[in-house]
C-alpha positions as CSV (number, residue, x, y, z in Angstrom):
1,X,103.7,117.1,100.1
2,X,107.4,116.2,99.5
3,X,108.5,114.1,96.6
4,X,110.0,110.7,97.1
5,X,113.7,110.7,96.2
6,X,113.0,107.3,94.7
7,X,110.2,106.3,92.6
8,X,108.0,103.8,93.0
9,X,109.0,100.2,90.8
10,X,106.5,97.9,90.3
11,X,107.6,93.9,91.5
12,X,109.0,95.5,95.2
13,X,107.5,95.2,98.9
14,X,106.5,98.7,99.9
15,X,105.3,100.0,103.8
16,X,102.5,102.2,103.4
17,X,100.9,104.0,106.0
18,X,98.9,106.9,106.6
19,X,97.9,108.9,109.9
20,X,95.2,111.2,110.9
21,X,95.4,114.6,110.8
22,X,96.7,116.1,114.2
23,X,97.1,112.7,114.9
24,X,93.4,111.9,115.1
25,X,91.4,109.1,114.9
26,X,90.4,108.0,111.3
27,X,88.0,105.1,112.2
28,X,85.5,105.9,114.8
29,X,82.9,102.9,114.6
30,X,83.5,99.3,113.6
31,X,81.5,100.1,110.6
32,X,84.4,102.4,109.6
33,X,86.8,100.0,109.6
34,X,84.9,97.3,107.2
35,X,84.2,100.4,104.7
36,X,87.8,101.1,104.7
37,X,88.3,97.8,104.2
38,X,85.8,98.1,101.2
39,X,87.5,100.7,99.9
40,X,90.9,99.5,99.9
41,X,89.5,96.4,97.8
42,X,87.7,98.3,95.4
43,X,91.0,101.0,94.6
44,X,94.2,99.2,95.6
45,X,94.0,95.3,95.3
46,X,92.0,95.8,92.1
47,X,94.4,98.3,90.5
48,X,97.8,98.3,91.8
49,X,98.9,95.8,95.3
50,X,98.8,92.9,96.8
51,X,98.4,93.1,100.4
52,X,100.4,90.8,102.0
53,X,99.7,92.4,105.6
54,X,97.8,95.1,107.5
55,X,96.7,96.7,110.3
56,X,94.5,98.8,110.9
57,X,94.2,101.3,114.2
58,X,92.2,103.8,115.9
59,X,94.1,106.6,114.5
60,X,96.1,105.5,111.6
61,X,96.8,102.6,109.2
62,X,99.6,100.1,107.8
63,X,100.1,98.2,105.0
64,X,102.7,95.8,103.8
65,X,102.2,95.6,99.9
66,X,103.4,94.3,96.5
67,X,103.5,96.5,93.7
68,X,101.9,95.2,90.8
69,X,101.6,98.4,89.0
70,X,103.6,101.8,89.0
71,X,99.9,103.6,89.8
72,X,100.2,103.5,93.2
73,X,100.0,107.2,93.7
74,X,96.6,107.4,92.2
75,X,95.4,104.3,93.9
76,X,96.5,106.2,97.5
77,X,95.0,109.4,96.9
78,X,91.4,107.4,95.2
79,X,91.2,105.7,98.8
80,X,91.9,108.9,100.6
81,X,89.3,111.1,99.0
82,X,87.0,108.4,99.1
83,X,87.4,107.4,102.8
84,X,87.8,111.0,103.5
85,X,84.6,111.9,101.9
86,X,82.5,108.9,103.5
87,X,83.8,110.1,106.7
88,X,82.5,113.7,106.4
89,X,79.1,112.8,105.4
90,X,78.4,110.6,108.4
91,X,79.8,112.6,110.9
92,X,78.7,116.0,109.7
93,X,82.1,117.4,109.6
94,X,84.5,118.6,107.1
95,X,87.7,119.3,106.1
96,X,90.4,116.8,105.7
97,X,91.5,113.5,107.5
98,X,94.6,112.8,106.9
C-alpha cells in the first residue's frame, strides 16, 4: 500500500473510506452492519476519532472523522482484521475483504 505524502495531525477533519475487495460487498446481512458498527466503537471512537458522520453501504464504507490522536493507522487496520476476520468465520470463506 502507498504511503501518504502527508501525515496524519491530530485536531483535523479526515474522509476515511474503505472498499471491498474487487469491489465486493463487505456487509451481507443487517447483522453485519451493527457488528461493524460494534467494531468501529470498540477500535476508533475509543482510541483515536470522533465521528462526526457516516455511512455505511453494501459494498464499502465512509466516514467523516476528527482526529483525536495520531494512532489512526492502527485504529484502521484493528477494525479491518477484526471485521475481516468476523466475516470469514460466518461465511466460511477466506482470504481478505478489503
Amino acid at each position: 500500500m502507498p504511503r501518504r505524502r502527508i501525515s496524519l495531525e491530530s485536531g483535523n477533519f479526515y474522509h476515511i473510506y474503505n472498499r471491498g475487495n474487487n469491489r465486493e460487498n463487505i456487509f451481507l446481512e443487517r447483522e453485519n452492519y451493527l457488528y461493524f458498527l460494534k467494531l468501529v466503537k470498540l477500535h476508533l471512537i475509543t482510541n483515536a476519532v470522533d465521528i462526526l458522520s457516516y455511512c455505511l453501504m453494501p459494498n464499502h464504507y465512509h466516514f467523516l472523522v476528527y482526529l483525536r490522536d495520531e494512532t489512526l493507522s492502527n485504529a484502521m487496520k484493528s477494525l479491518s482484521l477484526a471485521y475481516t476476520k468476523a466475516i470469514n468465520k460466518r461465511c466460511n470463506r477466506s482470504g481478505v475483504l478489503f
